[in-house]
Each structure stands twice: as C-alpha cells, then as structure tokens.
N, C-alpha and C positions, 0 to 999 in steps of 0.2 A: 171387605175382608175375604181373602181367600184361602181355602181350606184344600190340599192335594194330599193323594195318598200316595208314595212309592213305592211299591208291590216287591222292593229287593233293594240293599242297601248299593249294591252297582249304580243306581241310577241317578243317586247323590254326582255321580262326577260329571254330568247334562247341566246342573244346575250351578247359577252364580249363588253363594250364599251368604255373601256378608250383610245382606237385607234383609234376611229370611231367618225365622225360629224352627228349626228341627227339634221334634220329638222321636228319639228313638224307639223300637220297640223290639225284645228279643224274649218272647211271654213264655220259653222252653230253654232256657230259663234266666241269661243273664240281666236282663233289667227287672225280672220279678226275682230274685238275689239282690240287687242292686237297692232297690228297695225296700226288701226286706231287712237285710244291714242296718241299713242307714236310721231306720224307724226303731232296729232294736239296740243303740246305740255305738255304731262304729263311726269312728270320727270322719274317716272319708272313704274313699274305693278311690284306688288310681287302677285305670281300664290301660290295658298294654297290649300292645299288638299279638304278639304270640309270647311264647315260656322264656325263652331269650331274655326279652326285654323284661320283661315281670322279675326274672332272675335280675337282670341290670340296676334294678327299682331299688328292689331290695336288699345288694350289696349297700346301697348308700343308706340304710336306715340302721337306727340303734336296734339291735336283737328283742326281742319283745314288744314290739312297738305297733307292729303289725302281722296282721295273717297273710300268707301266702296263698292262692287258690286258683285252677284253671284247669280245663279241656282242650283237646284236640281232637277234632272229628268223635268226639262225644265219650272220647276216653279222658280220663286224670292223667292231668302231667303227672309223673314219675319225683315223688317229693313235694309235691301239690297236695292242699286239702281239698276235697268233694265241693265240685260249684254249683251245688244246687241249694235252693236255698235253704232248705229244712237243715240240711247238712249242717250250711255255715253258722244255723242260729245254733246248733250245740256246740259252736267253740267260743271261745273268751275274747269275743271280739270287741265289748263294750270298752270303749276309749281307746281302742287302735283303728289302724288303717286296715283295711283290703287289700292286697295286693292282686289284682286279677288280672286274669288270661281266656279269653272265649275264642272259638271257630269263628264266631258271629257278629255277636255283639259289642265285644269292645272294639272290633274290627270297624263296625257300623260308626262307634261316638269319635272314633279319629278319622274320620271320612266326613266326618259330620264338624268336626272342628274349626271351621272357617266361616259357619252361620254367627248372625249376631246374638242367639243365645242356643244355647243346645241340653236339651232335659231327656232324660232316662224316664221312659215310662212302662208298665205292664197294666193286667186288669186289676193286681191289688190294689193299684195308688192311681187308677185313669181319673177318678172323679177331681181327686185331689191336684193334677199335674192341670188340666181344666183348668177348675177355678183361677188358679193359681195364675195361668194364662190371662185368664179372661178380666181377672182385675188387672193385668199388667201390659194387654196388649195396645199397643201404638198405633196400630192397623197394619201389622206385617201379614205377609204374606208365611202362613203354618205348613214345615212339610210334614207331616210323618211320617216316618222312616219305616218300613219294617225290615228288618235284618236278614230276612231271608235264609236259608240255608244251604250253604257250600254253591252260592249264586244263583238257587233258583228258589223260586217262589214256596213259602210256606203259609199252609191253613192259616193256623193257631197268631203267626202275627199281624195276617191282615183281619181277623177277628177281633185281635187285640186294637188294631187302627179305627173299626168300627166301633166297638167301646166308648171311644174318644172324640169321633166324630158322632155319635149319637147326642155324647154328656153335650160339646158345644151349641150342637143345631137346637138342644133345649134351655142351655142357660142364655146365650144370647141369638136372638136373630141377626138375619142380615148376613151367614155366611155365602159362599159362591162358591158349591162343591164343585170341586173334579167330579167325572165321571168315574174314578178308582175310589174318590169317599166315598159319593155316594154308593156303591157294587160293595164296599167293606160295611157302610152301616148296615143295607140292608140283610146282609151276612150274619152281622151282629142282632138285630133286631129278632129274626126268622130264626136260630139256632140256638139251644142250651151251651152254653160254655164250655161244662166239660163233657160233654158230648164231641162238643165240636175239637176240643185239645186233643179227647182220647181216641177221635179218628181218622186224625194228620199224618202224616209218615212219621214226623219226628216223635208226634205222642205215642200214635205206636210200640215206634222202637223205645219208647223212656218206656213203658209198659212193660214188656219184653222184659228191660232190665230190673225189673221188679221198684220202678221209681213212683207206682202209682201214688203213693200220700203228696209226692213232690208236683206229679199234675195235678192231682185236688187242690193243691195250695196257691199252686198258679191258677186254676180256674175262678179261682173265690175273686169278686168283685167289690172294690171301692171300700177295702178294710183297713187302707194305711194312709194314713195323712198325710206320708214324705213326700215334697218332690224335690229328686236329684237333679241339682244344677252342676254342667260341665264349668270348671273356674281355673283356669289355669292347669290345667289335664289332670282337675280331680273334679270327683264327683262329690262335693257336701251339699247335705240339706240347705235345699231354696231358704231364706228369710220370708215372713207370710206376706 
C-alpha cells in the first residue's frame, strides 16, 4: 500500500487517477469548514470553482434551502457569507446545503475528481477520514492532496498531510511512504499544531485579520467524526 504526499494541488494533473483515493487538504481553512458543516448538520457542501459558478449552483435551488459562502484571494465574495468555519457554524445551516467557493480548496476537490474516491480532510476530522480509509481500503494507492496556496506551497497543509500519515503509519502497518510523507510526518510529529498554523504565511495573514479563534479551531486535532465523501460533486458525510 502506498502512501504520497503532494505538496500543492498543481501536481494532481502528473497523476492518472481513476485508481487512486485522493485526500484533500485545505487546514486554512476550506476542508476544516467542510467538516465542520457537515458534523454540525448541513446536508451537503457543493465545492465550485470560483463565485461564478457557486452563483450558477445556486440560481437552481429553492431559496432557503442552502447557504451561500466563499473567498477570493482570502477576501468574501461580495454577497457571500464568511468561509471560515466558526463563521459558517453561526448560520442556519442545519438541513441545508453549502454552497461554496475557495481560492484553493474547492479548486483542489475538482482537480481531484477523477480519482476513484475523493475525501475532504483537515486536522479536526484526520483521525476520523483514516479510519474510515483504513476499514475500506482495497489496496489503492492514497494521494493526499495539499491545496496549497495561489500555487505554491503552504505550512499548515502539509502539516495537516502529516496528521494523516502519522494516524495510518499507527493504525495499520505495511504502508510505502514517499519521501514527501514521510518529510510532512515528520513535520507533524516534531511541531505544535498551532504553532505551526500561526507561523505559516497564510496563518499569519488569518492573524493579521483578527481570525485568530478560527486558527485555534483549525489547529484542534481528531474532534469531528465526519468524513466528507466527494459523490457526484457534492460533499455528504461518508456512511461508517
């Protein structure tokens, strides 16, 4: 069983994936949102390229039915709610959809659409996306993804990659890291979480903008039992 890590969502287009189970990861903050949602009862997240299409989504739904939410270059669309997660848990999302929009990460899960399954993970839900895996794998070959940002490499998500390759390398033996898993475990292993979030450029800059409780929240480790499965270009909760 082989375990790689790719250090930026670009590198997704190198690889064949209809073999392969992609884990994305976007820890600043659309898959730790993603997760958050989903655990605190939104019916699904549909992940859209940019505000455009998310606007597109959402002409075809009944009014009420779903939240609308996204960034661009780490501003709010203009008539978008705040995509961070703490944000989205104070709207009435229980029993609607998400409508979203990232720089990054919903960029990453349609890049990633062509693997034979595709899961949304962060470090609130790694342990949980793991298992989840690790009862259900076949012997594929795992990419994880990190989302990187505006195409070049970020901290926070190959930390988050590390996470994940730590939880496998102890729930099951027998994996065959890359050389990028192993460089992200050790990463994870050797460094504080939100240490390591709050001195990324992007953590930074979420700093800056006064988002600190939103990187504590993304820092926090293995507190959500969701994992989002991509199903037809939405993200609902895995089945156990």
């Amino acid at each position: 069983m082989k375990l790689h890590v790719l250090s930026r969502k670009e590198e997704l287009d190198g690889y064949r994936l209809p073999d392969k189970v992609v884990v994305v990861l976007d820890v600043l903050f659309a898959t730790t949102s993603i997760a958050a949602v989903l655990a605190h009862g939104a019916s699904e997240v549909i992940p859209t390229l940019d505000g455009e299409a998310a606007l597109a989504v959402a002409a075809g739904r009944a009014p009420g039915s779903f939240v609308l939410a996204g960034e661009l270059d780490a501003e709010t669309l203009t008539g978008f709610a705040h995509p961070t997660p703490l944000a989205l848990l104070d709207l009435p999302l229980r029993g609607r959809a998400l409508v979203y929009s990232t720089t990054n990460g919903t960029v990453a899960l349609a890049r990633a659409a062509g693997a034979s399954r595709v899961y949304a993970a962060a470090l609130v839900n790694g342990a949980a996306v793991v298992d989840h895996l690790v009862r259900h794998s076949q012997g594929e070959t795992i990419l994880l993804v990190c989302s990187g940002s505006a195409a070049a490499f970020n901290l926070e998500d190959f930390y988050g990659a590390g996470h994940l390759v730590s939880h496998f390398t102890r729930r099951a033996p027998g994996w065959e890291l890359s050389d990028a898993a192993l460089a992200a475990r050790l990463l994870h292993d050797g460094c504080d979480a939100l240490s390591c979030l709050s001195r990324g450029r992007v953590g930074r800059m979420m700093l800056e903008r006064g988002l600190d409780r939103e990187v504590e929240y993304a820092a926090q480790q293995d507190r959500l039992e969701v994992v989002p499965e991509l199903r037809g270009g939405r993200l609902v909760a895995a089945a156990p």
